[in-house]
C-alpha positions as CSV (number, residue, x, y, z in Angstrom):
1,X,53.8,-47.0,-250.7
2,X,54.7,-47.4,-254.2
3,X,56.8,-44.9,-256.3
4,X,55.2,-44.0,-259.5
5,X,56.0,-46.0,-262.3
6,X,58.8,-45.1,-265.3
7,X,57.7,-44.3,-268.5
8,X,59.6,-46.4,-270.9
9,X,59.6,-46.4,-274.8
10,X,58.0,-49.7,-276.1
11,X,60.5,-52.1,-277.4
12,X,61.5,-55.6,-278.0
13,X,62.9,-57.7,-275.9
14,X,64.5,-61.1,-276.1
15,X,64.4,-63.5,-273.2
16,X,67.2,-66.5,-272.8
17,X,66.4,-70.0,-271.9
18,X,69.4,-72.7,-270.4
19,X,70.8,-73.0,-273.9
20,X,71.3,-68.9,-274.4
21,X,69.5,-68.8,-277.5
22,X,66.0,-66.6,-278.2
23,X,63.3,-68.4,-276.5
24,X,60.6,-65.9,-276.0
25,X,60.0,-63.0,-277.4
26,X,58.0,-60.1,-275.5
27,X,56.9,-56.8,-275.6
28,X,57.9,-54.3,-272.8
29,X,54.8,-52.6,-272.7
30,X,53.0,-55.7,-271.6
31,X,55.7,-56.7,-269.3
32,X,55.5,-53.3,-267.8
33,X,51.9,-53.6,-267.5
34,X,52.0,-57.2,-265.8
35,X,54.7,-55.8,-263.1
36,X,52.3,-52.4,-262.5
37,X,49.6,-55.0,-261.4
38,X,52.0,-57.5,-259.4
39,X,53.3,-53.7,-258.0
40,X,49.6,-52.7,-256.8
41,X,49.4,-56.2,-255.6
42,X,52.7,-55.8,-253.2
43,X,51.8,-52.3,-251.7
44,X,48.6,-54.8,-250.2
45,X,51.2,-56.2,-247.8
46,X,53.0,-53.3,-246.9
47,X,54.3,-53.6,-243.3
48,X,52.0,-56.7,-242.7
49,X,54.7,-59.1,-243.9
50,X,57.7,-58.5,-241.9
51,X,60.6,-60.2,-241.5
52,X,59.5,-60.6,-245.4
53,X,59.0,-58.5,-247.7
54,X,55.6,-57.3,-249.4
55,X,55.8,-59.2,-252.4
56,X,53.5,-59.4,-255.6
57,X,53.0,-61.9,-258.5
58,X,50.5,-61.9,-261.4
59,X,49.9,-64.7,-263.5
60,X,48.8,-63.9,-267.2
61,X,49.0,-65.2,-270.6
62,X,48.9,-62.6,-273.0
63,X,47.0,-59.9,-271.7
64,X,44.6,-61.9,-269.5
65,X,45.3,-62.1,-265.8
66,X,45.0,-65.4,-264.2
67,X,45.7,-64.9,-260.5
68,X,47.2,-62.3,-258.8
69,X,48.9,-62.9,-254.8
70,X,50.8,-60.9,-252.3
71,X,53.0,-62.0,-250.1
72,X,50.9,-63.4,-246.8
73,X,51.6,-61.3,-243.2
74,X,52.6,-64.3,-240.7
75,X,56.7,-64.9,-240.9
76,X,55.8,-68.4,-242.1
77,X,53.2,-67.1,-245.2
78,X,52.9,-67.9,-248.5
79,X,54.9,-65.9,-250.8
80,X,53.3,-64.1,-253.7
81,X,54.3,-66.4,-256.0
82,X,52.4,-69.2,-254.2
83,X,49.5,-67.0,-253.1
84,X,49.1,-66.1,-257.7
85,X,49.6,-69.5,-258.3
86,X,46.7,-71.1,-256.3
87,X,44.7,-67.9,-257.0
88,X,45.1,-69.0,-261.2
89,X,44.8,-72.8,-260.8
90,X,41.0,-71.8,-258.4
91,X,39.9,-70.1,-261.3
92,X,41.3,-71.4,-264.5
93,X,42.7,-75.4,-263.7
94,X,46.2,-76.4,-263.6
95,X,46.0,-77.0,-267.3
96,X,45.7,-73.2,-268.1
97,X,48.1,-72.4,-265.8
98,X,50.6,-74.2,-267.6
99,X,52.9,-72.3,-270.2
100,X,52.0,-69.0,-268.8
101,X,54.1,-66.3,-267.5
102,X,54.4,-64.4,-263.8
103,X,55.4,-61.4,-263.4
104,X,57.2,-60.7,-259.7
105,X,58.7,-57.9,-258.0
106,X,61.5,-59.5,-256.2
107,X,63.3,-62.7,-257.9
108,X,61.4,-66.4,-256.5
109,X,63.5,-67.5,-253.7
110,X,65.3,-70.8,-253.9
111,X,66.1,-72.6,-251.2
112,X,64.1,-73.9,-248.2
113,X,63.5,-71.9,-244.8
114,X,60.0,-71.3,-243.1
115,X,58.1,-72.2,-246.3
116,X,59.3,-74.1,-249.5
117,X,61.3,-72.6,-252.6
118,X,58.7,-70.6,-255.1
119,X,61.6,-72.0,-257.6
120,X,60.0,-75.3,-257.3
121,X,56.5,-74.3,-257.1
122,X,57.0,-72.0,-260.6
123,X,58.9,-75.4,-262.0
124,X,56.0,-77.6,-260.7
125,X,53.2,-75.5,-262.4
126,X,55.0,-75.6,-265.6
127,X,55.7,-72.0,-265.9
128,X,57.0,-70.6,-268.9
129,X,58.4,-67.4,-268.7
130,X,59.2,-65.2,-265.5
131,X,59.7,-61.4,-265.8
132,X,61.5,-60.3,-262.3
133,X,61.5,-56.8,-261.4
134,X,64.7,-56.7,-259.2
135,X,67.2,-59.3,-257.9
136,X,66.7,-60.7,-254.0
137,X,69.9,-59.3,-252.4
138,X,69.4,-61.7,-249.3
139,X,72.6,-64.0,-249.5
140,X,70.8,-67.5,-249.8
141,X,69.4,-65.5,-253.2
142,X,71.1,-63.0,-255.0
143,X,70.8,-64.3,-258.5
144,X,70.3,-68.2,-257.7
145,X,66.4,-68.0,-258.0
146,X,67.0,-66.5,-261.6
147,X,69.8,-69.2,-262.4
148,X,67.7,-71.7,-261.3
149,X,64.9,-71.3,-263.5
150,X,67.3,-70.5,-266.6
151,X,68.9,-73.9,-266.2
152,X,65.3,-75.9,-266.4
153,X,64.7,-73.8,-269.8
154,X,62.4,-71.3,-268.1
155,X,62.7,-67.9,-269.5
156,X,63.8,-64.8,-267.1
157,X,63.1,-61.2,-268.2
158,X,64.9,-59.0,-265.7
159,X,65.4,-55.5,-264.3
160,X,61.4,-54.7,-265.4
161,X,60.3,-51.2,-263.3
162,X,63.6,-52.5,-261.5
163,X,63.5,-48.6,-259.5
164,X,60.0,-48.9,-258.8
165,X,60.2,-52.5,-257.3
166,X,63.4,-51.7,-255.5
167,X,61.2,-48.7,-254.1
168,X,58.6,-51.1,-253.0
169,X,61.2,-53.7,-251.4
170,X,63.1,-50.7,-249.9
171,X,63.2,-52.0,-246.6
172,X,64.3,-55.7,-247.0
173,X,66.5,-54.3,-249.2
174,X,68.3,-52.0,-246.5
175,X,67.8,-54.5,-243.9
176,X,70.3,-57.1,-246.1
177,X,72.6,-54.3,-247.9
178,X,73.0,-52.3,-244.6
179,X,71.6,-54.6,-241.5
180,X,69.0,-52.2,-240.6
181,X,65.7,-50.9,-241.3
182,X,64.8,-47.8,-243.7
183,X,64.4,-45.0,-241.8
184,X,61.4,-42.5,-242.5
185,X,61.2,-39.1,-240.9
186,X,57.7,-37.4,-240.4
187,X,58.1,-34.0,-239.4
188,X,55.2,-31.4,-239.1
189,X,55.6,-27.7,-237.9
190,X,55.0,-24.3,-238.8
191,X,56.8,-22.2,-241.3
192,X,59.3,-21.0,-238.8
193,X,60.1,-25.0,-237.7
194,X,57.6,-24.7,-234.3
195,X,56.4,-27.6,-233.0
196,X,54.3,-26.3,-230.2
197,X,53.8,-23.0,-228.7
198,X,56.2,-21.8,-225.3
199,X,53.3,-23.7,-223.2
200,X,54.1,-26.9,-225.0
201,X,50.4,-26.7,-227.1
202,X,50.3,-28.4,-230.3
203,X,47.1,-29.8,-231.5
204,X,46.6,-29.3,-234.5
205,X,49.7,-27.6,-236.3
206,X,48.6,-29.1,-239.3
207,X,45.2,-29.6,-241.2
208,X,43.1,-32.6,-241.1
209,X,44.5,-33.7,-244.3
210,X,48.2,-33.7,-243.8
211,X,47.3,-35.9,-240.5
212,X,45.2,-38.7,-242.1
213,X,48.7,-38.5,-244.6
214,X,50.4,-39.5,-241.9
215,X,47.9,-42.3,-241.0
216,X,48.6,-43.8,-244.3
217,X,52.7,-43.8,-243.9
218,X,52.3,-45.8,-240.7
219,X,49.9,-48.5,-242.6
220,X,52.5,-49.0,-244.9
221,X,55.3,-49.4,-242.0
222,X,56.2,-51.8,-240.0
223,X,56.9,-49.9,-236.6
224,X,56.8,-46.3,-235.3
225,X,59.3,-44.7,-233.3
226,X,58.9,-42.2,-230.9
227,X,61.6,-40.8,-228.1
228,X,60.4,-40.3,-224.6
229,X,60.0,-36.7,-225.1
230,X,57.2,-37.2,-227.5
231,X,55.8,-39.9,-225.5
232,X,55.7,-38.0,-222.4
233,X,54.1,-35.1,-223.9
234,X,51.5,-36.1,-226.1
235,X,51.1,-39.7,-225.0
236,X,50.5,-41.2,-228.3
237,X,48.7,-44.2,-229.1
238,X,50.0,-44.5,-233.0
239,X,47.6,-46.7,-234.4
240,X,46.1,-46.4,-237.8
241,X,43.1,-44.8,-238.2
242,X,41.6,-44.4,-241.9
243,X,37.7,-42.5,-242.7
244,X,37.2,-42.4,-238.7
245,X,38.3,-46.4,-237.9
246,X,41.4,-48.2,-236.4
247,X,42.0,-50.6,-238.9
248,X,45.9,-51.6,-237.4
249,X,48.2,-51.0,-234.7
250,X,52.3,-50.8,-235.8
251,X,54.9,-52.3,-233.7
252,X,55.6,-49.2,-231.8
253,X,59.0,-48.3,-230.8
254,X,59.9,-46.1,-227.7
255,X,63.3,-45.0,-227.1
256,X,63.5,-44.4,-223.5
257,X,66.8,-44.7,-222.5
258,X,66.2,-44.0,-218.1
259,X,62.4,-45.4,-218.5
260,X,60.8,-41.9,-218.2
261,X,57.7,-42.8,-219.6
262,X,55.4,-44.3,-217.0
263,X,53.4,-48.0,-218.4
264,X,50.2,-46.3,-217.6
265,X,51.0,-44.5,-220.9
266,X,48.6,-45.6,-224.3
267,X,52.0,-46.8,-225.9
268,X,52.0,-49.7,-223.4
269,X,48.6,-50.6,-224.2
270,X,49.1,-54.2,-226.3
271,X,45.8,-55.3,-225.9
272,X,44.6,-56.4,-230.0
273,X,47.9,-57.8,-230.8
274,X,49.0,-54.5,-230.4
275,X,53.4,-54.9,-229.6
276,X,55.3,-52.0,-227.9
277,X,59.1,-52.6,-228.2
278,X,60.9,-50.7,-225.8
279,X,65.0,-49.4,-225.7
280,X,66.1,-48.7,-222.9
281,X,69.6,-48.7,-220.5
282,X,71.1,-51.9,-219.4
283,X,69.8,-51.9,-215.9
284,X,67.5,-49.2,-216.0
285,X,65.3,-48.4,-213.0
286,X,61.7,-49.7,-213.4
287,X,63.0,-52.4,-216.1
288,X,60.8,-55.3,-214.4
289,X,57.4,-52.9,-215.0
290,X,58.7,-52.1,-218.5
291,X,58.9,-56.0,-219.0
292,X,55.1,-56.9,-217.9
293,X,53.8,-53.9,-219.4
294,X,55.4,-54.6,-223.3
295,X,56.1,-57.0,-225.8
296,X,59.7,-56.6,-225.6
297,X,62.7,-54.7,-224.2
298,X,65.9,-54.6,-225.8
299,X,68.7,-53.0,-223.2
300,X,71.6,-50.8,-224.6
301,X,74.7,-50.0,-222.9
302,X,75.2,-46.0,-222.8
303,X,78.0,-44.5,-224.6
304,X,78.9,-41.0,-224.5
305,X,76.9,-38.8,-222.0
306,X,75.0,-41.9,-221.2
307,X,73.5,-41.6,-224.2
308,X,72.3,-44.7,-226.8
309,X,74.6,-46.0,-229.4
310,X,72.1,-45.5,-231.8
311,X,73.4,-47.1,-235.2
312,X,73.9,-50.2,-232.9
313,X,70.0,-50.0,-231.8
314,X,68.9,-50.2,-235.4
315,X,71.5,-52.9,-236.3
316,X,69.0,-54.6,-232.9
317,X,66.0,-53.6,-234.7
318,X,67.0,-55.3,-238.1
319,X,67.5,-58.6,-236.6
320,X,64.5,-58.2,-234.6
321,X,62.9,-58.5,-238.1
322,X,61.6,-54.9,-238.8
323,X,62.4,-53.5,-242.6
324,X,60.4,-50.2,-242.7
325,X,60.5,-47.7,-239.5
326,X,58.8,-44.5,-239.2
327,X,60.2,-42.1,-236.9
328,X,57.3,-39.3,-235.5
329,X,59.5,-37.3,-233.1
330,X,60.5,-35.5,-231.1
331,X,63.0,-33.2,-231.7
332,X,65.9,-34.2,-230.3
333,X,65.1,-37.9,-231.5
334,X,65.2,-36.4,-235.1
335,X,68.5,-34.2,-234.9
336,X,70.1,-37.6,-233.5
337,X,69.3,-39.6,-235.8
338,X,70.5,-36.9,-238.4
339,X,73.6,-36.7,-236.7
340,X,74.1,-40.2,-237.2
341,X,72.9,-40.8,-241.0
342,X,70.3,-42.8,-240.0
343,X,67.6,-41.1,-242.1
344,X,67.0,-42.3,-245.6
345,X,63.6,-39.9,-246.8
346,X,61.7,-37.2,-245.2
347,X,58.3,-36.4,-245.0
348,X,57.8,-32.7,-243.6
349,X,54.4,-30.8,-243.1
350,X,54.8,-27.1,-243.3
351,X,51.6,-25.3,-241.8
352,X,50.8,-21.9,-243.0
353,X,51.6,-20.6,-239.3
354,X,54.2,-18.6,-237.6
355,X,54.8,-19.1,-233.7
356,X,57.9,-17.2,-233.2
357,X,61.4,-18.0,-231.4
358,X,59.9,-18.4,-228.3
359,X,57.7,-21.3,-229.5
360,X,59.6,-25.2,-229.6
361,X,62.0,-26.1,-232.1
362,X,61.1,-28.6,-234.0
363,X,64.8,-30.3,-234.5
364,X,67.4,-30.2,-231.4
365,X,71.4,-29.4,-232.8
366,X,72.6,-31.2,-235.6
367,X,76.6,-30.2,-234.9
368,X,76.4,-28.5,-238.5
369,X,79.5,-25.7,-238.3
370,X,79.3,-25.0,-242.3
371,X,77.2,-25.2,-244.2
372,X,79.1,-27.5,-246.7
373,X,78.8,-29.8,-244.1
374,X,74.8,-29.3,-243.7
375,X,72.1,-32.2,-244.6
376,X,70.7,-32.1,-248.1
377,X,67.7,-33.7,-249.1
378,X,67.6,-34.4,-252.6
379,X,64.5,-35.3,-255.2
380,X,62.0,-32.8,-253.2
381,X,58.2,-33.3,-254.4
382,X,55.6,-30.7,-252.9
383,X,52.5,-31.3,-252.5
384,X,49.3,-29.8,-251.0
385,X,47.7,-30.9,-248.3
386,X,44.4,-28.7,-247.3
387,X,46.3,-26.2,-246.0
388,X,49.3,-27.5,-245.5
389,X,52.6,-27.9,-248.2
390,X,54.1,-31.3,-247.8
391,X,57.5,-31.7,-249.1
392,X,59.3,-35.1,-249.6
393,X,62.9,-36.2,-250.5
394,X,65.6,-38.6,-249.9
395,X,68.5,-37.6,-247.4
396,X,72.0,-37.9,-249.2
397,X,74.0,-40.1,-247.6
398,X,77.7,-40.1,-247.0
C-alpha cells in the first residue's frame, strides 16, 4: 500500500551533471507528478516481487508519459526501470526515448546479480535526466547507482516524495537496515479487546467491510503469520480473496513451535503454488510429516520456557527473502511479538460490540508494570469501516 502523497509548494529546482554545474532545470510539480505515477505503478508489485522490492519507473518527456514498468515478481525479473524502458521504445522507438527523463522510486541498481545493472540499461537508452525518489540502502548500492549516472553527465534529481517511496519500499528497506522483515499487526475485536466469546465463537466480530480490508493488506504482503493457537482454532486458509474470487495465496507462516497443528489443516494445503513455511523446535515430534506436507521448515532451538527466540526467527525470515509480513493472530502471538519490538504498524478493527471479561482476550501479557513503560502507537488514522472503526499507527520503537 502506498502512503498518501506530500503536498509540496512548487519550486525550482536545479539538477547537477559530472561537472557540478546547472544542467537541467525542472519543475517540482512535474517531478512530483512523474514519481505519483511511477508510485501507483510500484504498489502493482506489492508482495509479488520478493526478495526484491516493488519497484516503479515512468518514462516521460515533458508531461507526456512514454512507458511506465514495475518491478517483475520472479527473483530473477526485470526491474522497473527495464520493464519502462521496453514499454517506451514498443510504443514510441528508441529515438524518442532518447533525451528523456525516468522517474524511479528506489535509485537504479549498479552492479550485476540475477539480472544486469538498470545503470547501464538507463546509459544505453540515452537517458537524460533521472529523478530518484529514495536512495537503495542495500550495500552493493547506497548511493553508487546515483554516482554512476552523475559521472556519465546524466542528471540526478533526488529525495522526490522521498517519505512516500520509503513507505512503499518499507520492507526491503527494514530487511537491509535491520535484517528482517516489516512487521504488520492485524488485530480485530470488540470494544472491550474480545476476540471470541467464552465458547471460543468468533465469526464475524467485524463487518463484511473491515474483513475484505484485511484481504487487501495480505495482497500487498509477502507472507502471513499465524501462531498455532490461531491455526488450531479457526483453521485458516489465508488467501486473498477480492469481489468474491481468490486471486493469490501469500507465503503463509505458522509458528508452531511442538507441531500442534495437524497437516490435514488448510494451511498445509500448497497445491497452486500455494508455500506454507513452517517454525518449529529443532527435533520436534512429527517433523518428517511437517516436511512432506510444506514448502519449508525452518527449526529453532528453544530458549527460555522452551519457547522460540523470536527476533532470531525473523533475522531466518529475512534471509529467507521475505520483506513485508503480516501477522493475524492469535493472542499470545501478538503480545510476544510486542514484548520483543518486533511490530512496526498496527492495523486494529474495533467492532461496535461488547462480550464481557469472560469472553477471550484478544492480546496475552505484555510484562508492562508502568505505564511509562507501556507501548505507544503513534500517527493514529481512524477510519470507518461499515460498522466497524479502524484505527492505524506506527509502534514507537526503542
Amino acid at each position: 500500500m502506498t502512503a498518501r502523497a506530500t503536498r509540496r509548494r512548487p519550486s525550482v529546482r536545479t539538477a547537477t551533471g559530472s561537472s557540478g554545474k546547472p544542467s537541467v532545470q525542472t519543475s517540482d510539480a512535474r517531478d512530483e507528478k512523474m514519481m505519483r505515477v511511477a508510485l501507483r505503478a510500484a504498489s502493482r508489485g506489492d508482495g509479488r516481487t520478493f526478495p526484491n522490492p516493488s519497484v516503479g519507473a515512468v518514462v516521460f518527456r515533458g508531461d507526456e508519459i512514454l512507458g511506465r514498468g514495475t518491478t517483475k515478481g520472479q527473483p530473477a525479473g526485470a526491474h522497473a526501470e527495464v520493464v519502462a524502458l521496453a514499454a517506451a521504445r514498443r510504443k514510441f522507438g528508441a529515438k524518442r526515448v532518447r533525451g528523456a527523463s525516468i522517474a524511479v522510486t528506489l535509485e537504479p541498481c549498479n552492479f550485476k546479480g540475477r539480472t544486469g545493472a538498470c545503470t547501464e540499461a538507463l546509459l544505453e537508452a540515452g537517458i537524460a535526466r533521472v529523478i530518484v525518489g529514495c536512495v537503495d540502502p542495500h550495500a552493493k548500492v547506497s548511493g553508487r547507482g546515483i554516482r554512476r549516472l552523475r559521472r556519465q553527465g546524466v542528471a540526478v534529481t533526488r529525495g522526490v516524495l522521498e517519505e512516500d517511496c520509503r513507505r512503499q519500499h518499507r520492507g526491503f528497506i527494514s530487511v537491509c537496515e535491520r535484517g528482517r522483515p516489516h512487521v504488520t499487526l492485524k488485530m480485530a475485536t470488540t470494544l472491550d479487546a474480545r476476540i471470541a466469546v467464552a465458547s471460543g465463537e468468533s465469526r464475524w466480530i467485524t463487518s463484511a467491510a473491515s474483513r475484505e480490508f484485511v484481504h487487501q493488506l495480505r495482497n500487498c504482503s509477502d507472507a502471513v503469520m499465524v501462531g498455532s493457537e490461531t491455526a488450531l482454532a479457526d483453521d485458516p486458509i489465508l488467501d486473498v480473496r477480492l469481489r468474491g474470487r481468490v486471486v493469490r495465496t501469500p507465503v503463509r507462516v505458522l509458528l508452531d513451535g511442538r507441531l500442534r497443528v495437524p497437516t490435514k489443516a488448510r494451511l498445509y494445503d500448497c497445491r497452486e503454488d500455494a508455500q506454507t513455511w513452517v517454525l518449529c523446535r529443532e527435533g520436534a515430534r512429527g517433523i518428517r510429516r511437517a516436511r512432506e506436507a510444506s514448502s519449508r521448515v525452518f527449526e529453532f532451538p528453544p530458549v527460555e520456557d522452551g519457547f522460540l527466540d523470536l527476533p532470531t526467527i525473523f533475522q531466518e525470515l529475512g534471509r529467507a527473502g521475505l520483506t513485508t509480513l503480516l501477522v493475524e493472530g492469535g493472542g499470545r502471538l501478538a503480545a510476544a511479538l510486542l514484548r520483543a519490538d518486533l511490530v512496526d504498524e498496527v492495523h486494529w478493527m474495533l467492532a461496535p460490540k461488547l462480550i464481557g471479561g469472560d469472553g477471550r482476550a484478544a492480546m496475552g501479557p505484555l510484562g508492562v508494570e508502568k505505564l511509562a513503560d507501556a507501548i505507544s502507537i503513534e500517527a493514529i488514522t481512524v477510519t470507518r469501516r461499515g460498522g466497524d472503526l479502524h484505527l492505524h499507527g506506527q509502534i514507537r520503537h526503542g
